[in-house]
Every structure is written in structure tokens, then in C-alpha cells.
N, C-alpha and C positions, 0 to 999 in steps of 0.2 A: 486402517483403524482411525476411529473419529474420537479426539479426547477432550473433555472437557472440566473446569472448577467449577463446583455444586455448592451450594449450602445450605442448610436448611434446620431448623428448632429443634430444638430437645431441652424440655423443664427449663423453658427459658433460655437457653446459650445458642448463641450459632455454632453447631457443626459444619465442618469442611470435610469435601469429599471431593472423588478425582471418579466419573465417571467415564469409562473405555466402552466402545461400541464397534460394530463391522460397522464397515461402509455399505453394504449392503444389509436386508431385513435379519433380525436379532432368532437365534431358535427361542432366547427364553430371556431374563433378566437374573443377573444373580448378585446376589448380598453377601459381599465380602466382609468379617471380622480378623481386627489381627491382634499378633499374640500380646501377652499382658506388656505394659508400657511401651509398646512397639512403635506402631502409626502404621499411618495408612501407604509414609514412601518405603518401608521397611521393605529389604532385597525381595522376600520369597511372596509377601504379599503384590508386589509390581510383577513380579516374574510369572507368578499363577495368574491373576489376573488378566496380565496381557498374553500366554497363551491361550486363556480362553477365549479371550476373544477373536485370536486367530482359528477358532474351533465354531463362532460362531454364537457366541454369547456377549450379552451384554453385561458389562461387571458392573457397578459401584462398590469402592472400596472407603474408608472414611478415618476419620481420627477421631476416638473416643474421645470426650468432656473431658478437660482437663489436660490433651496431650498433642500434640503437634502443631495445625494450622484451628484447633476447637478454641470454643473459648469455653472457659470452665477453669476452677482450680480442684487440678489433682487428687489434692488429699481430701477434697470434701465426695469425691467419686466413688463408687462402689464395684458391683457384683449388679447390685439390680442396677444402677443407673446406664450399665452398659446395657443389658437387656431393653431398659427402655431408650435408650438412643437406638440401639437397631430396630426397634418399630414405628421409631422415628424417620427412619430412612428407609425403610421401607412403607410409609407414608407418603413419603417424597416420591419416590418410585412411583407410586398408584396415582400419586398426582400430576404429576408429568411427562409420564412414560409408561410403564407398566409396572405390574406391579409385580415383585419376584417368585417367579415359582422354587428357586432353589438358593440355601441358604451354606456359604463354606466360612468355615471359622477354624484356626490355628491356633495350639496350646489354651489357653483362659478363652480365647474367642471361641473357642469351639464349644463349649461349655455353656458359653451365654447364647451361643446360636442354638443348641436344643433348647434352652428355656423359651429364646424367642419365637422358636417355631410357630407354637399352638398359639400364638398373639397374631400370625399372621394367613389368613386363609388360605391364601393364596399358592402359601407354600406348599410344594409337596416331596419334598427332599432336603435333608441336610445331610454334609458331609463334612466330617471333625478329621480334624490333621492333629496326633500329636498334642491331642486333647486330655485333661484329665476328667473324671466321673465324677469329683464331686471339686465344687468351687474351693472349699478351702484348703483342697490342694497346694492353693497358691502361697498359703502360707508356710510352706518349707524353707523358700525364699529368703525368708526374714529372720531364722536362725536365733541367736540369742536375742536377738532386738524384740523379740516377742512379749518377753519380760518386761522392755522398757514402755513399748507400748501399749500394754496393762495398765501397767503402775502408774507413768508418767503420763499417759492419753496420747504421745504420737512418738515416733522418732525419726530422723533422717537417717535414710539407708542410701546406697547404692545397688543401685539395679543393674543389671549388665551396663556396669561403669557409666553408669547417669544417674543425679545425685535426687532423690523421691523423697517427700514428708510423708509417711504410712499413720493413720491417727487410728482408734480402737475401734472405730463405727465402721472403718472395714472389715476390720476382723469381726466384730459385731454380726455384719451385713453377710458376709462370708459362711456362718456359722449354721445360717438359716439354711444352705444347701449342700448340707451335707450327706445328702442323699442322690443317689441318680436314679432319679423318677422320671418315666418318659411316657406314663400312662396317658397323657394329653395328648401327647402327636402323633396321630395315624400315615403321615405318610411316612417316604422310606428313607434307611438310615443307612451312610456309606460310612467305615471307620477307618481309618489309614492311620499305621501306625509304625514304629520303626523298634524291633528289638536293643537297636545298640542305640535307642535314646536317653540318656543320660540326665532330663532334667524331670520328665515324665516316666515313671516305665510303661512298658507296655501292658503290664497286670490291669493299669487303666481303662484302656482299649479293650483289653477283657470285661470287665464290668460294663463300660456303654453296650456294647454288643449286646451282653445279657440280658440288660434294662429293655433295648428296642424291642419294639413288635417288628416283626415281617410284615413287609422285605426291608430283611438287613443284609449288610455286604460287610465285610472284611477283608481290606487290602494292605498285605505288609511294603511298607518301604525300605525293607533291606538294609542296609547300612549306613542312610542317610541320617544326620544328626537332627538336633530338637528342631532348630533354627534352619532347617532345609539350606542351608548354605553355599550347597553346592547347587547351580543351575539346573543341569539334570536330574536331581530329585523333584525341581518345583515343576518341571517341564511333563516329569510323571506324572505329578498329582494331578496336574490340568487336562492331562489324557484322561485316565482314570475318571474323571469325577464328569468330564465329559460322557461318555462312553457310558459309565451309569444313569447319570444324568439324562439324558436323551432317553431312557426307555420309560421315562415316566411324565415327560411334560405332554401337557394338553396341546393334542395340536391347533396350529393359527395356519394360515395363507404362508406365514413366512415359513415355517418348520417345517411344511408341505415341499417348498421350493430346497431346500437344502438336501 
């Protein structure tokens, strides 16, 4: 495996990304999102990641505006500015490498990766981990603070015990996707979801499913948690979305060889 630090634009800020590759020719390129305030080193998004590429794919994974090695500040970030960072980096792709046919996104990432789909032609698969169906999902989260950030315009929470400014233009921004509409993306839609997930249910996963055109798939993850934490869940998801994966890419000289 050949890894490399990328960075590249979005509305102005450099994004950082961590681009994984075979040492030998790639089947496809794929756009990793991860989950809401995570990053790009976060356990299950390095651990998918680099089994795909031991599968024969090339990943970029990245840090949203605002959150790990990005530059950006957080609370001015959205719902849409994730969606356009990842057609940001799948610009980047098309410009230096190829450009992704397959798009995987985790919890809130999975969310922005169907919106981003139909922004990218290229693509012809996404596959949601543990996703919810409509963005403002996310605001469960934030519990009474909801209140504050109405009234007062922002407040400081805790997110899995890291300390976030949330201001209303989120919730605002949020608010606009409160529907799961997938009428825009013809290609095909993989849903991996886990019953005993605890931060999402999986009634969510019910609804994307619904929303997609065919072909759609639905794969349960059993007893794995929201945050795949356990290696063996993430080491699934990378079979899995391989294995789907692969009966839809266009074939190259390289795909031909594998």
C-alpha cells in the first residue's frame, strides 16, 4: 500500500486528506466521508479504508472544514458545506488521478455522500454505513442545548467528549434536508446498517432503502455498534462494499487485470 497527504480547496480553506492506494493498478477510486465531528484518522474510517485497499481500491479519505488537519472553523460549517467539500475532493481526484466511481460515507457522512452523489458523474455507487435518512437527524445530539441555540444563536456542547461551538445556521442548514430524496442518483445504492445501533436506528436504513431506485442492497451489520469499533465490523464493511462494488464499475485495463 502507497500512502500519501493531499490537500486541496473547498470555499476557500485547504482541506487535508490521506490518500491509500495498491502498489499495483487501482479497480476503481473511492470517496471516503466520515462520521459527524470524527476526521479523516478516526479508528473505523483508517480501518475501512485500508482494507479496501488491500481489496484493490484506491481510497481518499479527508477532514471536513473546520475539523482535524482542514482549515475552516467548525461552527461556521454546515450539512451543505460537507456536501460541497466532498465535490471538492472529488475534483481533486479527477484532477490527479481519477476520478471516483464509488462514494462510502459513515453516520452524517453517509447522508452527505447521497446528496453528493448526483454532483459527481462519475459516480456510480454509494454505500451509507449507519447513516441516517434525513440530515437533521443530527440534531438529537444536542438535546436541551437546542433551546439555547435558538434563543442565544450558538452554544458549546460536547460531542463524544470534545468540546464543539453549534450556532443556529446549522440547525438552519439542517432543516433544508429533512427529506430523503434520492430522485437524482441513478446509480446503485448499498445500505449497511446494524439493529443493536444505539445512536442511529436502523428504522433509518429502512427509509434510505425506500427512497433508492434499483439496485439497491441491504446489508445488516449484526451487532456491531454505531462507531464500528470493533475491527471486525470495519473489516466487513470493506468486504461487503467491495464485493458490491465491483459489479458496477466500468471496466479499465486495470480492473481487467485483477
Amino acid at each position: 500500500m502507497e500512502r500519501s497527504k493531499v490537500t486541496f480547496e473547498s470555499s476557500g480553506h485547504q482541506l487535508a486528506g490521506v490518500l491509500e492506494t495498491p502498489k499495483q493498478g487501482a479497480l476503481a477510486y473511492a470517496l471516503y466521508a466520515h462520521c459527524f465531528t470524527c476526521g479523516k484518522d478516526n479508528a473505523a474510517a483508517a480501518r475501512i479504508s485500508r482494507a479496501l485497499v488491500a481489496l484493490g481500491f484506491a481510497v481518499l479519505r479527508f477532514d471536513f472544514c473546520g475539523l482535524g488537519d482542514s482549515e475552516g472553523d467548525f461552527s461556521e460549517t454546515n450539512f451543505t458545506t460537507n456536501i460541497n467539500d466532498l465535490v471538492a475532493a472529488a475534483d481533486y481526484l479527477r484532477t490527479h488521478h481519477q476520478a471516483p466511481n464509488l462514494l462510502i460515507g459513515h453516520s452524517l457522512g453517509g447522508a452527505a455522500v447521497l446528496k453528493a452523489a448526483p454532483k459527481i458523474p462519475e459516480c456510480v455507487g454509494v454505500a451509507t454505513i449507519a447513516a441516517p435518512s434525513e440530515a437533521n437527524h443530527v440534531a438529537k445530539q444536542f438535546g436541551c442545548d437546542l433551546e439555547t441555540i435558538y434563543s442565544v444563536g450558538q452554544a458549546d456542547l460536547l460531542l463524544a467528549g470534545r468540546p464543539f461551538t453549534i450556532k443556529r445556521q446549522f440547525l438552519e442548514d439542517i432543516q433544508g434536508y429533512s427529506e430523503c430524496k434520492l430522485d437524482d442518483f441513478k446509480g446503485a445504492v448499498l445500505v449497511m446498517h446494524s439493529a443493536a445501533d444505539k445512536t442511529v436506528s436502523i428504522n433509518e436504513a429502512e427509509s434510505i432503502y425506500k427512497a433508492a431506485r434499483h439496485p439497491k442492497s441491504f446489508i445488516s451489520l449484526d451487532k456491531a455498534d454505531h462507531l464500528l469499533s470493533q475491527p471486525k465490523d470495519a473489516q466487513y464493511v470493506a468486504a461487503c462494499v467491495s464485493a458490491w462494488g465491483s459489479r458496477f464499475l466500468p471496466e479499465t485495463p486495470d480492473s481487467k487485470s485483477h
